[in-house]
Structure formats: C-alpha cells, structure tokens
C-alpha positions in Angstrom: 19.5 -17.1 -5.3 17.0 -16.6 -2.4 13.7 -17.5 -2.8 11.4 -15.4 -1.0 7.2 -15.3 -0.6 5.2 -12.4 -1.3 1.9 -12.0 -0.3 -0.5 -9.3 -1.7 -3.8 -7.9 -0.3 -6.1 -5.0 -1.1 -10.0 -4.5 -0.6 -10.7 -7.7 -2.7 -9.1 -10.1 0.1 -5.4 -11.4 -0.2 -3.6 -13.3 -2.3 -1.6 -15.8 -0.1 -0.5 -18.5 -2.6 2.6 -20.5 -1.6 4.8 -19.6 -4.6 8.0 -18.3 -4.4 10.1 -16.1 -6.4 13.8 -15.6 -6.7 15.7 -12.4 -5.9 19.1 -11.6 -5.7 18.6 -10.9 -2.1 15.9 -8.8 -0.2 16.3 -5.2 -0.9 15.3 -6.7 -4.5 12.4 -8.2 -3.3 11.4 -5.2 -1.4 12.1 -3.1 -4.7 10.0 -5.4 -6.9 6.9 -5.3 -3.7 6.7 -1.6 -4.1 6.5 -1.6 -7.9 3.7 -4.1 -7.2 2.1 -1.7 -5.1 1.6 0.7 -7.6 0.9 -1.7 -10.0 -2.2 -2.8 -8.1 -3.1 0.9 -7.4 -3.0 1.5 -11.4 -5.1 -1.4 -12.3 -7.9 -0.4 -9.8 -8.1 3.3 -9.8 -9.8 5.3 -10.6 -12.5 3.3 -8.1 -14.7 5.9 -5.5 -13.0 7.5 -2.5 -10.8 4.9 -1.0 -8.5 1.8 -1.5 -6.3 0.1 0.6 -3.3 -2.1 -1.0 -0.4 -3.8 1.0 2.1 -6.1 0.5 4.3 -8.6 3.1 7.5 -10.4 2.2 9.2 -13.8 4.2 11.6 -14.9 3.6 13.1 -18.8 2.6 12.7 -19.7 6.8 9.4 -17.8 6.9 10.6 -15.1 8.2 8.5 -11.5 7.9 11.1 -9.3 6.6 9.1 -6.2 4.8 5.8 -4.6 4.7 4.7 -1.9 2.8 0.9 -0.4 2.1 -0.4 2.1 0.2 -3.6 3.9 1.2 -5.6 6.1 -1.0 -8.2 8.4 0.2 -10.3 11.0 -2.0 -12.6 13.9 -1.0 -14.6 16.0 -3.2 -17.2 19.0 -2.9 -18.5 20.1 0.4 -15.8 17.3 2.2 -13.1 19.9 0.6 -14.3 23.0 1.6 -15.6 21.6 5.5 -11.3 20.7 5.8 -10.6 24.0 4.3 -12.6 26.0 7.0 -11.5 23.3 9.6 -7.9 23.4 9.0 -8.4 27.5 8.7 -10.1 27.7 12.5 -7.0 25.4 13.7 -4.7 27.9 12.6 -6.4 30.9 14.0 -6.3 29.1 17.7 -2.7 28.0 17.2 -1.8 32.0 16.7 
C-alpha cells in the first residue's frame, strides 16, 4: 500500500511532521484529507469571524498530488445589512 504524507495548516501554523500514512491509493488519501478538513473546522469553531484550514498531500516520491482548504468567514449586524443594501444597488444598475 502507498504511503503518502499529509500536511495540515490552519491559523495556528502547520503541522509538517514527516510521518506517513498508508492508503489504498490516492483518491483515499484525498477522501480521508477532506474529512480532516472538517474535522479541524469542528474542533475550532465556533471561534470569531474567520478561519482558514487547508490541507496538502505528496506522495511516496514527494510528489504534491492534492490540495484542499476550507475558508470560513462570518458577518453579523450592521456588516449584514451594509451587503444587503450593496448587493440591492448592484442589482438596480444591472437592470
């Protein structure tokens, strides 16, 4: 079985430790780096307005072979209701 290095980061830094994990080949990898994704999301949220979480898989030659990241944005009060009247003015122009 392939052995294959993943390498996570978010707003805390990046965890670039040289272990390796098996998979039976890299569409599994990819599929376990996305649950990770969410999995890091999960532990850290709810956490202010915004978060940034990615992942990068090489493979057994060092080769980059997938990258995924997950952004998370939030907007409350008056930010809400200034991109309500924003996006609203748009669409009056684009008419």
């Amino acid at each position: 079985m392939p052995n294959y290095k993943i390498t996570t980061e978010s707003d805390h830094g990046r965890d670039d430790s040289d272990e390796r994990i098996k998979f039976p080949d890299a569409k599994a990898a990819a599929d376990d780096a996305q649950i990770a994704l969410t999995e890091m999301a999960r532990d850290r949220m709810p956490n202010g307005e915004r978060a940034r979480f990615g992942v990068e898989i090489e493979d057994e030659k060092g080769k980059r072979i997938y990258r995924a990241s997950l952004d998370f944005k939030a907007e409350a009060g008056e930010e809400v209701e200034r991109d309500a009247k924003a996006r609203k003015q748009k669409k009056r122009e684009s008419s």
